[in-house]
C-alpha positions as CSV (number, residue, x, y, z in Angstrom):
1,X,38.5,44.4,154.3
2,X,39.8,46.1,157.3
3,X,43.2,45.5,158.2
4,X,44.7,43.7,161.1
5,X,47.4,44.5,163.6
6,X,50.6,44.1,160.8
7,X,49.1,45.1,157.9
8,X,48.6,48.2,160.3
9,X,52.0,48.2,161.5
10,X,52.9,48.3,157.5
11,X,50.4,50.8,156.6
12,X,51.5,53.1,159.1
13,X,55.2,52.7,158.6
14,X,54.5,53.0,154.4
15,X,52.7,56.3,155.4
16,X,55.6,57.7,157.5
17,X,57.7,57.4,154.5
18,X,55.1,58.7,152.4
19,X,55.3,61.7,154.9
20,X,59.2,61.7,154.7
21,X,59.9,60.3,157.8
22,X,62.2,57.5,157.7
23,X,61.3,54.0,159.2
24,X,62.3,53.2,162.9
25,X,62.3,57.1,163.7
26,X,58.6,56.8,164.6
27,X,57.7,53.3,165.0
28,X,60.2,50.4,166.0
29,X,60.3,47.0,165.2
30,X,62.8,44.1,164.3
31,X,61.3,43.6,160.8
32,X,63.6,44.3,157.8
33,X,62.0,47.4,156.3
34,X,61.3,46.2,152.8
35,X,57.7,45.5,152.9
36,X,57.3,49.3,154.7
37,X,58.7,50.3,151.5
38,X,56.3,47.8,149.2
39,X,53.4,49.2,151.4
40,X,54.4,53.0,150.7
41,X,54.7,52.1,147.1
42,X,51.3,50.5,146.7
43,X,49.9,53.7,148.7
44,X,51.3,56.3,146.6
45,X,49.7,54.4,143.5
46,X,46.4,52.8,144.6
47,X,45.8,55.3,148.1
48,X,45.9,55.5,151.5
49,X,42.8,52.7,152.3
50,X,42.8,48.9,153.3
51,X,40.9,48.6,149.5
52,X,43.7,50.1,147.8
53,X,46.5,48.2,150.2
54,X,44.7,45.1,149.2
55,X,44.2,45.7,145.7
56,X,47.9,46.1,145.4
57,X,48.8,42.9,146.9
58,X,46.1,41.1,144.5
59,X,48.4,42.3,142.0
60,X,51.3,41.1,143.8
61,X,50.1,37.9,143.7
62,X,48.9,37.8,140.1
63,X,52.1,38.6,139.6
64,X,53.7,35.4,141.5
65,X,51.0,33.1,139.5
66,X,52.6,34.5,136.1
67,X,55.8,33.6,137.5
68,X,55.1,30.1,138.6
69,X,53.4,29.3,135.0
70,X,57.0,30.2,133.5
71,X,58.5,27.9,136.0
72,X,56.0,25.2,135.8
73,X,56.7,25.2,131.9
74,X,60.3,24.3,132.4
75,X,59.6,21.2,134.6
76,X,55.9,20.2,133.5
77,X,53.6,19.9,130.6
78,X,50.5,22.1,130.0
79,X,48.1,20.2,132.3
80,X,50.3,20.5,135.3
81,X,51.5,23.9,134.7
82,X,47.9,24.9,134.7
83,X,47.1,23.0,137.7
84,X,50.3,24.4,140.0
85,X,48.7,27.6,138.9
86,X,45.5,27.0,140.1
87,X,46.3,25.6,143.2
88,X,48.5,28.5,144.0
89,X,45.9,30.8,142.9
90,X,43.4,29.4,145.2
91,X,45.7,28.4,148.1
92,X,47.2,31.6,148.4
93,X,43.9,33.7,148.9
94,X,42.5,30.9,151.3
95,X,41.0,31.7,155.0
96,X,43.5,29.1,155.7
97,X,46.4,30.7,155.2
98,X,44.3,34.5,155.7
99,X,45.8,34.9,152.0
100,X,43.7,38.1,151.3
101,X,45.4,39.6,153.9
102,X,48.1,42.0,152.9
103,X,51.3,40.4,154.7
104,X,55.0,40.0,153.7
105,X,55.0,36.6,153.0
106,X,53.1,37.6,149.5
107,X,56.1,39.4,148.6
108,X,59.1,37.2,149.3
109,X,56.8,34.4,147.3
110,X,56.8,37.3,144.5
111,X,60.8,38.2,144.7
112,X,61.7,34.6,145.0
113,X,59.9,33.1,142.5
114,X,61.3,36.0,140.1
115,X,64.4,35.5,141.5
116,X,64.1,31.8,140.5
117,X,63.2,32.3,137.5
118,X,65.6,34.6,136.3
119,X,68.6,32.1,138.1
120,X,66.9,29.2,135.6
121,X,67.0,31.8,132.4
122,X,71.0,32.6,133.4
123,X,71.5,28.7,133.3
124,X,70.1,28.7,129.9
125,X,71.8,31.4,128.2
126,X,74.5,32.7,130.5
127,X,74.9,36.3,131.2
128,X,76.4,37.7,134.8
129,X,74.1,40.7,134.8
130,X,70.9,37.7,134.5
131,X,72.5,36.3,137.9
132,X,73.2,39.8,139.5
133,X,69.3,40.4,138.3
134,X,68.8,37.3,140.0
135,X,70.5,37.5,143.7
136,X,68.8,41.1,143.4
137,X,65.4,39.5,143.3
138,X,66.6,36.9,146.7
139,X,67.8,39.7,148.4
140,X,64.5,41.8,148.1
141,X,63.0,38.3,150.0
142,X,65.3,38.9,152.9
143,X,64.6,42.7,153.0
144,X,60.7,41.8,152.8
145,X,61.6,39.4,156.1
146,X,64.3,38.2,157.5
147,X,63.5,34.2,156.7
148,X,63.1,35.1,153.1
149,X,67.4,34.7,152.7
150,X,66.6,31.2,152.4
151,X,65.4,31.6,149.0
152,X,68.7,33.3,148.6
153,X,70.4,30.1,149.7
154,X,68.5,28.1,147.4
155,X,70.3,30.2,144.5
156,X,72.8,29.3,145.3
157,X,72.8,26.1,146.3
158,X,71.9,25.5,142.5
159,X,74.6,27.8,141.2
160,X,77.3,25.9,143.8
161,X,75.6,22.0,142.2
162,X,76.4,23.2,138.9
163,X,79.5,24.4,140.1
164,X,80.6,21.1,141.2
165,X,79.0,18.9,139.0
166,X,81.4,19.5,136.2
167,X,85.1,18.1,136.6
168,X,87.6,19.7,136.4
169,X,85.8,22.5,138.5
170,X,85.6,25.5,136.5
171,X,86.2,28.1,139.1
172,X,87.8,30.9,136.9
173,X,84.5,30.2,134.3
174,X,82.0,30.4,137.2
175,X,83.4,32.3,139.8
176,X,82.2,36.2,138.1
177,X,78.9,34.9,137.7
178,X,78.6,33.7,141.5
179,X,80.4,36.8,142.5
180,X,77.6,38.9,140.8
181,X,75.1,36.5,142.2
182,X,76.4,37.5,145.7
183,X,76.7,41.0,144.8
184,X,73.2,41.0,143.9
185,X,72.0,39.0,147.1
186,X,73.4,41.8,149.4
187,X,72.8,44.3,147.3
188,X,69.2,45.6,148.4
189,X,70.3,45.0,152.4
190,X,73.4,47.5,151.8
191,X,71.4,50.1,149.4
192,X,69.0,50.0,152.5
193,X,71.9,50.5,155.2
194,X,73.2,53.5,153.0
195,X,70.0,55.1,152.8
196,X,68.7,54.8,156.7
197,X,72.2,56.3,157.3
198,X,71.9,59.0,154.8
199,X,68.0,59.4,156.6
200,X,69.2,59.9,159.8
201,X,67.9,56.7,161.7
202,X,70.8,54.1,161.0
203,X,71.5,53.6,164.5
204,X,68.2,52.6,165.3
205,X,67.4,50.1,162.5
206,X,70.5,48.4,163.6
207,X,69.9,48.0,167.4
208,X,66.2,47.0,166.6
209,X,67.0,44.6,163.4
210,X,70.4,43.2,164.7
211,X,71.0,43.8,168.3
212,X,67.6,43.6,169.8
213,X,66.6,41.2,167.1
214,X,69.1,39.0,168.7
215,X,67.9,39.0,171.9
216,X,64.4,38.4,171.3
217,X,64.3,35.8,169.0
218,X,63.6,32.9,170.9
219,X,62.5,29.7,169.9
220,X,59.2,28.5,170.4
221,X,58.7,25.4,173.2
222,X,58.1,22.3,171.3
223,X,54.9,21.9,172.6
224,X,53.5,25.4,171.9
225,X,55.0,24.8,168.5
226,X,53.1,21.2,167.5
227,X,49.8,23.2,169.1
228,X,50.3,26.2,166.8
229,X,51.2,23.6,164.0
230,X,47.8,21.6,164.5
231,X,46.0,25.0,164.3
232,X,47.4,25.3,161.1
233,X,46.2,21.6,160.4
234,X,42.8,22.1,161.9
235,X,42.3,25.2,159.5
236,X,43.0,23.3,156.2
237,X,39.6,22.0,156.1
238,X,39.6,21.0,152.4
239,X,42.6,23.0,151.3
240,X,44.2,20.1,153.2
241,X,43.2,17.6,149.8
242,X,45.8,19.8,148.0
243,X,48.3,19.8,150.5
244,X,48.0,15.4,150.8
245,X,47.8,16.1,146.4
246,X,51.1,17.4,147.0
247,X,52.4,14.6,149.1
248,X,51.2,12.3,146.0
249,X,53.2,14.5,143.7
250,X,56.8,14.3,145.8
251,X,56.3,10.3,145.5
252,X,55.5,10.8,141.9
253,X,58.6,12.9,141.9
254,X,61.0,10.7,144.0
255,X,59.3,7.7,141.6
256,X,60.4,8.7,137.8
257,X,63.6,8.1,136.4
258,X,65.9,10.2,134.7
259,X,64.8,13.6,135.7
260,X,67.6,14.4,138.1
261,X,67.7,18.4,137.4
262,X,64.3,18.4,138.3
263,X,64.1,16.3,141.2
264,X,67.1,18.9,142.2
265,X,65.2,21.7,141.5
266,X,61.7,20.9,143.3
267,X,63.5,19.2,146.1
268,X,65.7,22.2,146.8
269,X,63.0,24.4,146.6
270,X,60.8,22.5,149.1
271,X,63.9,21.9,151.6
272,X,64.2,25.5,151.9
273,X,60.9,26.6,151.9
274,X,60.9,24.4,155.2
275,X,63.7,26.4,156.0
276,X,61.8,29.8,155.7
277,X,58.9,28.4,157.7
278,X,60.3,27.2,160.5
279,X,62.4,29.5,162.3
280,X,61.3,30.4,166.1
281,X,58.9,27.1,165.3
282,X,56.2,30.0,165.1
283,X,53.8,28.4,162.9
284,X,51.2,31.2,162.3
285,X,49.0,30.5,159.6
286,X,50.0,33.5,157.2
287,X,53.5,31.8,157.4
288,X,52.7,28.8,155.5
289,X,52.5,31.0,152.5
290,X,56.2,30.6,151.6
291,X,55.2,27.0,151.3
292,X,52.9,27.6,148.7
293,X,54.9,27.6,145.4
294,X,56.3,24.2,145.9
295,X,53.1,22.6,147.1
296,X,51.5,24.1,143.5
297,X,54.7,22.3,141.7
298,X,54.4,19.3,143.8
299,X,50.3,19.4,142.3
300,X,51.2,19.9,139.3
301,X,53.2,17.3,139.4
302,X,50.9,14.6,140.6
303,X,48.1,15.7,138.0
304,X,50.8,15.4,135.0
305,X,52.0,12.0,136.7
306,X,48.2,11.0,136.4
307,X,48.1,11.7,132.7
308,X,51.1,9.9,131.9
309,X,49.4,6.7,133.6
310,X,46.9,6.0,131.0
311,X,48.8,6.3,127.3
312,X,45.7,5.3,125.6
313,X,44.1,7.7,123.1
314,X,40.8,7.7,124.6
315,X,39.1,11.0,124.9
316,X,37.1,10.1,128.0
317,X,40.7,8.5,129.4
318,X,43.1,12.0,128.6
319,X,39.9,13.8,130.7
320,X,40.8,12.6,134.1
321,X,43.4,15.1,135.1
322,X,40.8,17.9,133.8
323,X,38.4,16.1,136.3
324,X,41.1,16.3,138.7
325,X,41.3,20.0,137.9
326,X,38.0,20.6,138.0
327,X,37.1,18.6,141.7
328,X,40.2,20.2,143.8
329,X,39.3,24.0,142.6
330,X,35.6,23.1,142.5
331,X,35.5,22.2,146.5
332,X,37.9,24.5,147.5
333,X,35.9,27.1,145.8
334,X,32.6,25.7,147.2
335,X,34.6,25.4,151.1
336,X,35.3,29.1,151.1
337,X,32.3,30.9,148.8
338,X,30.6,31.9,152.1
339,X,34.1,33.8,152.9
340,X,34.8,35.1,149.2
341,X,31.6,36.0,147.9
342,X,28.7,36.4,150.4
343,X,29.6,37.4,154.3
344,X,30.7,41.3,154.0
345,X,34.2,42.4,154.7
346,X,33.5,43.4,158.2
347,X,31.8,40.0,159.0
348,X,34.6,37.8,157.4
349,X,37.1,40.3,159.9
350,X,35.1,39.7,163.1
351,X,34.5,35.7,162.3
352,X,38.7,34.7,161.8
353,X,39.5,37.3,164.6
354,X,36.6,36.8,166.8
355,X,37.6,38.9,170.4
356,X,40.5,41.7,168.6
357,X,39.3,45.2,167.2
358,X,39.7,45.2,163.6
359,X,36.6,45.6,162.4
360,X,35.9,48.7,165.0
361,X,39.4,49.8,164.2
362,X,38.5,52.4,161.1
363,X,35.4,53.7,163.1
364,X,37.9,54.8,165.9
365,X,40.4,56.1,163.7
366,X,37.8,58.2,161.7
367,X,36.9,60.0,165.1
368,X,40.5,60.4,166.3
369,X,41.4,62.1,162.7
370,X,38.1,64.4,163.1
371,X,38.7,65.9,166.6
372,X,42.3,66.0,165.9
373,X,44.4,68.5,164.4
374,X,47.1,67.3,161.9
375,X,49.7,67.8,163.9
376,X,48.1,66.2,166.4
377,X,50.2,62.9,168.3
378,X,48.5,59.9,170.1
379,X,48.9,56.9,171.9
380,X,47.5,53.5,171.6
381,X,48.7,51.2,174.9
382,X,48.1,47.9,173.0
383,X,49.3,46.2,169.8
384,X,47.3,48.2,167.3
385,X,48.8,49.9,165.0
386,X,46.3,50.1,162.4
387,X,44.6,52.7,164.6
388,X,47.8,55.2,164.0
389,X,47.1,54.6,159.7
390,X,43.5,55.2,160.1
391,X,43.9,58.5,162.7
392,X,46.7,59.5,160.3
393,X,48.1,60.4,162.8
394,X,51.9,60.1,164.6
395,X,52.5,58.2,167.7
396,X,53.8,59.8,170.7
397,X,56.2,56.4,171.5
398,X,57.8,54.4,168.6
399,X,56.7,51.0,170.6
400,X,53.6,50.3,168.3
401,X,53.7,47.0,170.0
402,X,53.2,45.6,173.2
403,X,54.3,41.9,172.5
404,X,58.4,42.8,173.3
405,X,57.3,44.8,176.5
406,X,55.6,41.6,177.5
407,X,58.0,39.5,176.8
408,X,60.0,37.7,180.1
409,X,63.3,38.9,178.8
410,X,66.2,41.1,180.2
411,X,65.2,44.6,178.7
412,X,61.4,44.4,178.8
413,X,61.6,46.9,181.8
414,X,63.9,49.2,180.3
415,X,61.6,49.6,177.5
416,X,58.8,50.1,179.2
417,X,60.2,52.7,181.2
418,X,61.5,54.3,177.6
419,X,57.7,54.1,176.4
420,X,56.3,56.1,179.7
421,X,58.8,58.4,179.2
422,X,58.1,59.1,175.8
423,X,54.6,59.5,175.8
424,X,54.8,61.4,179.5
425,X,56.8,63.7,177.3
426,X,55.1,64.2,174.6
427,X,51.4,64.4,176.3
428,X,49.7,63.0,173.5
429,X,46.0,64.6,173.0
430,X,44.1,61.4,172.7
431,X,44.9,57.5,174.4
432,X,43.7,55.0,173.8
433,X,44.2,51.7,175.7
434,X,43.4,48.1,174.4
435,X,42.2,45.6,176.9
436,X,42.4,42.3,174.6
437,X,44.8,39.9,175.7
438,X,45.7,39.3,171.6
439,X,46.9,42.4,171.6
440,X,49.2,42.5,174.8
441,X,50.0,38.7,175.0
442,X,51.3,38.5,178.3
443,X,52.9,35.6,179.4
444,X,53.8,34.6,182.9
445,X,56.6,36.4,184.2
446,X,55.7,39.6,182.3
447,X,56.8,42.7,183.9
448,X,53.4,44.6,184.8
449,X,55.1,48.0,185.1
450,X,53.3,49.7,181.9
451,X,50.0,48.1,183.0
452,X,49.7,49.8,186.4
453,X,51.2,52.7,185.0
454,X,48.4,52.9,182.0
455,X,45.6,53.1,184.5
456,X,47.0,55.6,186.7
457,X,48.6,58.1,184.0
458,X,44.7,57.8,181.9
459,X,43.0,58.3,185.2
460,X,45.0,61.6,185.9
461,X,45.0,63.3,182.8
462,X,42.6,62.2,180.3
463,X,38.7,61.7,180.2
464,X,36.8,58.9,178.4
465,X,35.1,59.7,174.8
466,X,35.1,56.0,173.6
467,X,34.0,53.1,174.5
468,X,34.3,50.1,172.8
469,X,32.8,47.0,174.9
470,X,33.2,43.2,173.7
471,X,31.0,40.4,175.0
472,X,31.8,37.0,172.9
473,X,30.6,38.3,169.1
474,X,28.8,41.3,170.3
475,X,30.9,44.7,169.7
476,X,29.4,48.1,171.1
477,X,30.9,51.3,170.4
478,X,30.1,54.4,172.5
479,X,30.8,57.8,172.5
480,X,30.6,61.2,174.4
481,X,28.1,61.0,177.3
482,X,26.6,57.7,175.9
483,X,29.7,56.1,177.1
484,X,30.9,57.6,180.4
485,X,27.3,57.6,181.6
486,X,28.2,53.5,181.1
487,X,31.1,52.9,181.8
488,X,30.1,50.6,184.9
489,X,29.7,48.0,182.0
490,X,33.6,48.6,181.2
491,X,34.6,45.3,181.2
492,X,38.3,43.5,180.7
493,X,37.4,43.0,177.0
494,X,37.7,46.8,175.5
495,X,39.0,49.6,173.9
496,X,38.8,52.9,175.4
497,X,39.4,56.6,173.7
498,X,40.4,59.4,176.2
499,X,41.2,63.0,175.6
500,X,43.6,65.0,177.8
501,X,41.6,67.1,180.4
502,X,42.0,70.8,179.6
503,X,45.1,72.4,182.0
């Protein structure tokens, strides 16, 4: 499936570093850069294409179902393990959530679930290089994204529990294995620090991670928030029987007796899962992932409760949670098929992101690699960085994204005026400009300096080769004379290739 705007801005960061060029030297953004690295990793292995990008995240999150099954085990019996499972399994590659996407909220599920895992084994047998494993595993969460530290708070939250649950508190016991616990937490943030220092490209990585970061998180309005929320909602279709499932299973929970450590557990988890959702209140649907392992639990939890309702040894009776099984993956199977199995890649790209380029994307990169020479930098004046993976090619600005420049805040002018600069200085051989207000975003307020600029600076120097018009859910693509003997049909809906005129 083609990839969309971040899973280009990871591609094309992963391929920088597969090109040894550090990230934030070429491409800036206030993401951590763990899941760059993830991306490069999976490229090196499985290749430079969206098939084997998503290949390596289907492992990823075969992965996190293995991991969940040893969790489940500790907390519930067969049938519910196997159900958490499934609902994970089926949840997590929903059009709901755009699961088969490739995004970073796969792998913080991944490192915090084996960073769970390996906490619960540590409580079992001991061992401070189990918990150092452990905080290793939370702090690869946070370096995936920033909300992923807190799974790295939920560590310890249980370590600190146990901690103070014992009287006298046994500080000089527990206090090397928390110590190594922390020292694992932060070590894959300061390993990171070291080697961007080391690469040349510190300073950056701090301004845009920390400094910038700062200034541009801001907190989605209330109202924008409960819209983007009931999106979300909207979506669930009949994913939305496992999610009220799970609201079953947390009564279920909250009603049995004598199973404090695992009320602890699952309650702990699901508190700061919350947590990890909701900062900024920017409730995009990929973000509900980190929700995901709980909701399975919580399942899982509701299907065992059902089995332990009727202790009668009746066959027919002990098959109702396997006909509860069977009916929640059965229509969640049979909601999505037309999605999984039938409508082709392309299709199921242009039908959840009707009006953006993705589809077109790899058709415009193909022809910017092919009259390009390797050396060769562009610029794309729009939020679309998959076009730079594609191309395989470097940008001539490290803003790959338009959303900060749109943004009403206090150095949105500055950086537009750094992002003329760089690409006036660089005179890229091809620009391209995106006309799609997804991929610009502007909100009122928005400085327009870059805008006016774009159209005079492309009308100057460069002459069209590329058209690509959209009209509702028709896409035409143009090229060479074909398109600038049309381009009275340019519309405000396109993406346009231009080539520098010759000096």
């Amino acid at each position: 499936m083609p990839l969309e705007r971040d899973e280009g801005e990871y591609a094309y960061a992963g391929q920088l570093m597969l090109d040894g060029i550090p990230p934030y030297q070429l491409a800036y953004n206030i993401k951590l850069p763990g899941t760059y690295a993830a991306y490069a990793l999976i490229m090196a292995v499985f290749g430079q294409t969206p098939s084997g990008i998503h290949f390596g995240f289907l492992l990823a999150n075969l992965g996190a179902i293995v991991l969940l099954y040893f969790i489940a085990r500790r907390f519930l019996n067969s049938f519910g393990s196997i159900m958490a499972c499934a609902a994970y399994a089926l949840l997590s590659t929903s059009p709901a959530v755009v699961g088969f996407n490739a995004h970073a909220t796969h792998l913080i599920v991944l490192a915090a679930l084996a960073g769970w895992l390996l906490l619960l084994r540590a409580r079992e047998a001991g061992g401070t290089g189990t918990l150092f494993c452990s905080g290793f595993c939370f702090g690869l969460a946070f370096l995936f994204k920033q909300p992923g530290i807190f799974f790295g708070l939920m560590g310890g939250a249980i370590l600190l529990r146990e901690l103070f649950n014992t009287r006298p508190i046994p500080w000089r016991r527990n206090l090397p294995g928390l110590l190594c616990y922390g020292a694992g937490l932060t070590a894959p943030f300061i390993l990171t620090c070291l080697f961007l220092w080391w690469a040349g490209s510190f300073a950056k990585f701090w301004y845009w991670t920390t400094t910038y970061a700062n200034a541009h998180a801001v907190d989605a309005s209330p109202a924008f928030a409960r819209a983007k929320f009931r999106w979300f909602v909207g979506q669930l279709e009949f994913d939305a029987v496992f999610w009220w499932t799970a609201l079953v299973g947390l009564v279920c929970l909250l009603w049995k007796k004598n199973r404090n450590d695992r009320k602890f557990q699952l309650l702990n988890l699901l508190g700061f899962s919350i947590l990890t959702l909701c900062p900024g209140l920017h409730f995009t649907n990929h973000y509900f992932v980190v929700m995901l392992p709980v909701v399975a639990l919580l399942v899982g939890t509701a299907v065992e409760t059902a089995g332990e309702l009727f202790p009668v040894h009746s066959n027919i009776v002990r098959l109702i949670p396997v006909v509860l099984i069977l009916f929640l993956c059965s229509g969640i199977i049979l909601e999505h098929s037309a999605i999984w199995f039938w409508i082709s890649p392309p299709d199921v790209c242009r039908e959840l992101y009707l009006g953006n380029v993705f589809a077109e994307s790899p058709e415009v990169g193909q022809y910017l690699a092919q009259h390009t020479s390797p050396d060769a930098r562009i610029a794309v004046l729009g939020s679309e960085p998959q076009l730079y993976f594609y191309a395989h090619r470097h940008s001539a600005s490290g803003y790959i994204y338009m959303y900060d420049l749109m943004q009403p805040q206090p150095l949105s002018h500055q950086m537009q005026l750094d992002m003329i600069h760089e690409i006036e200085m660089t005179r890229p051989e091809y620009l391209v400009t995106v006309s799609v207000s997804t991929s610009w975003t502007m909100q009122p307020g928005s400085d327009q300096t870059v805008l006016q600029w774009m159209k005079k600076y492309a009308r100057e120097n460069y002459q069209l080769e590329g058209l690509l018009v959209i009209l509702e859910d028709h896409y035409t693509l143009r090229w060479g004379d074909n398109c600038r003997a049309r381009t009275p049909e340019m519309t405000d809906h396109n993406l346009a290739v231009f080539r520098r005129k010759s000096p």
